[in-house]
N, C-alpha and C positions, 0 to 999 in steps of 0.2 A: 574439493569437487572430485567425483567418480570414487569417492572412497565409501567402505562398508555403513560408514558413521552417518551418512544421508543417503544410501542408495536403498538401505534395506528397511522395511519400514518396520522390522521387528526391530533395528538399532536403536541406540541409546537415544540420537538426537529427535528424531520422527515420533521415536513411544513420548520423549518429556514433551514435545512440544503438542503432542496433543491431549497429552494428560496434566499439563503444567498447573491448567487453573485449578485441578483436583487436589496436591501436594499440602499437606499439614490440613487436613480436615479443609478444604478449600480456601485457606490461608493462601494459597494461591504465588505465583512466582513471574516476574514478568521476564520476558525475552528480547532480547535487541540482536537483530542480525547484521553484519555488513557483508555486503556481499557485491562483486562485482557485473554477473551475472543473473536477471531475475527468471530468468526460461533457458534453460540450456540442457542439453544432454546430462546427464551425471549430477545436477545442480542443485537448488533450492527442490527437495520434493514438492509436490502436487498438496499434500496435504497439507503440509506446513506453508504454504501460499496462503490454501483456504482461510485456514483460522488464524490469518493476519487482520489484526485491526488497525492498526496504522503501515502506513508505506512512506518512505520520503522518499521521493525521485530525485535523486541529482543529476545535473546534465550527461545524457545520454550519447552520444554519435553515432548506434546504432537506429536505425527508428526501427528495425524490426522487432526491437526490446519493447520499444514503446507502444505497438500497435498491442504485440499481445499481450502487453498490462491491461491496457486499454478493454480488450476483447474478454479476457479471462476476470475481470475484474464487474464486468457486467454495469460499467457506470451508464450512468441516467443522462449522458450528453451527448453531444454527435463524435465523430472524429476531430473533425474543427475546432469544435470547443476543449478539448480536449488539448490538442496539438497547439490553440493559444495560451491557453494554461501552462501549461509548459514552457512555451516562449519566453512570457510574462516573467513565471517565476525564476527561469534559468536567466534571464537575463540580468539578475542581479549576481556580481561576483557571489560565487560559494551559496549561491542559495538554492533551494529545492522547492518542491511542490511535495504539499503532503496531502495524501488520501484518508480519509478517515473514514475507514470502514465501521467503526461503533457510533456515529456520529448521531446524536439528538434531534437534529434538525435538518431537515435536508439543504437548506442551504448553508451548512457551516460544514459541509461534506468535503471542500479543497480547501487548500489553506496555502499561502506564500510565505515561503519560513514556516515560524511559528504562530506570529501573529495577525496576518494580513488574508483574512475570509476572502475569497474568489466564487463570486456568483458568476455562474456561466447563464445568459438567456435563458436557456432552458427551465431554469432552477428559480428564474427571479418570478416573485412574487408568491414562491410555495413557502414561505418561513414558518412556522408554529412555534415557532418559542418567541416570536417579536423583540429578540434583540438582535442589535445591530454591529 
């Protein structure tokens, strides 16, 4: 964090990650971040948020982290719905919530772990791929 390597968007990390899927004739390159911070001063740039398509949330103790995933993420749920999700998923030892931002269907958009679909209210009943 705060270093030239994510702050500058001419830097190395910011230019690959938004030209990553372009590399070897669009042969393309996937990225995994860990990160302990996902909004902070010096942190994850802006950009490289955007064109995230997956996120796992691990349990957070801030909730201000969590509001502006929330916020910045523009999901299709309320706050509530959102903030049980969370619960849900964190309350298994070492587990997360994942967001799927490339997702096919709209109800297969959260996910517990890996394998456990989380329909929020919201969502139930909009499926177009009719699996379950």
């Amino acid at each position: 964090m705060g270093t030239d390597l994510l702050a500058k968007r001419t830097a190395g990390l910011i230019n690959f990650s938004i030209k990553h899927r372009h590399i070897s004739d669009g042969l393309g390159c996937s990225i995994i971040m860990l990160v302990q911070s996902y909004k902070a001063q010096g942190g994850v740039n802006r950009a490289i948020r955007e064109n995230t398509t997956h996120l796992l949330l691990f349990k957070v103790n801030d909730f201000n982290q969590i509001k502006a995933i929330k916020e910045e993420s523009d999901l299709p749920v309320t706050e509530e719905e959102f903030e049980n999700m969370c619960s849900y998923a964190h309350s298994k030892p070492f587990n997360f919530l994942l967001l799927d931002f490339a997702y096919k269907c709209e109800t297969k958009r959260f996910r517990s772990g890996w394998d456990e679909y989380i329909i929020p209210p919201s969502l139930q009943g909009k499926c177009t791929c009719n699996k379950k």
